[in-house]
C-alpha positions as CSV (number, residue, x, y, z in Angstrom):
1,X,-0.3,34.2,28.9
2,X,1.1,33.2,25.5
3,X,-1.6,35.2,23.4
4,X,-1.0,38.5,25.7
5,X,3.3,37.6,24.7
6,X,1.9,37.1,20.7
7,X,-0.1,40.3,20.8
8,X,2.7,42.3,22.6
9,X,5.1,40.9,19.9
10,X,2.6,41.8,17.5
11,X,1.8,45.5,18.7
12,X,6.1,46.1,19.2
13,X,6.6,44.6,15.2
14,X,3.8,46.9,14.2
15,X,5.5,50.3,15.8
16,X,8.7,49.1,14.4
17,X,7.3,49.3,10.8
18,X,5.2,52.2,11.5
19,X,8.4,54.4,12.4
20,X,10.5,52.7,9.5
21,X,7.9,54.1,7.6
22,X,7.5,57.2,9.0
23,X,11.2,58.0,8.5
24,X,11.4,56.6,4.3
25,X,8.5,59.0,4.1
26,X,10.3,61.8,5.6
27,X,13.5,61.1,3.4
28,X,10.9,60.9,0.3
29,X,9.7,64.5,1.2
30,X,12.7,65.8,1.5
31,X,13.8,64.1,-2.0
32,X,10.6,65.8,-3.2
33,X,11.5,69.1,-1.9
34,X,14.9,69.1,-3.3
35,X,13.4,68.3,-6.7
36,X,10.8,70.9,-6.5
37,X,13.6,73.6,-5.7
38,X,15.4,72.5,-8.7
39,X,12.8,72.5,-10.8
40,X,11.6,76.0,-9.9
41,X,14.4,78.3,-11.8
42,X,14.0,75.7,-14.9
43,X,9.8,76.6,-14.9
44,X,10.2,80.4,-14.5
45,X,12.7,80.9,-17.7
46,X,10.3,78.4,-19.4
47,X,7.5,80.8,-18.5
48,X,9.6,83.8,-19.9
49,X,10.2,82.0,-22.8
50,X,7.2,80.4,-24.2
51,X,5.4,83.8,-25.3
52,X,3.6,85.3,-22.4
53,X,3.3,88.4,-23.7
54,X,0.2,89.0,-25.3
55,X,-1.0,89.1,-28.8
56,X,-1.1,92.2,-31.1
57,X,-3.9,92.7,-33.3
């Protein structure tokens, strides 16, 4: 009866860190996201900007 108490103990620790862990990865996509969205504008004018239009010759 004690081991089937340990492993239940065991299995409830182990859903506990698997949802802690679920949520830090949502809050890291979303950080990623966010980062990614304020990035975008900054990468288009630095496409504009670094001489995309083709050579003449």
């Amino acid at each position: 009866m004690d081991d089937g108490c340990s492993q239940l103990n065991l299995l409830l620790d182990l859903e506990t860190r698997h949802e802690d862990l679920l949520e830090r990865l949502d809050e890291l996509d979303k950080r990623v996201a966010q980062v990614l969205r304020q990035c975008q504008p900054a990468r288009k004018d630095v496409g504009q900007t670094a001489g995309t239009e083709p050579a003449s010759g």
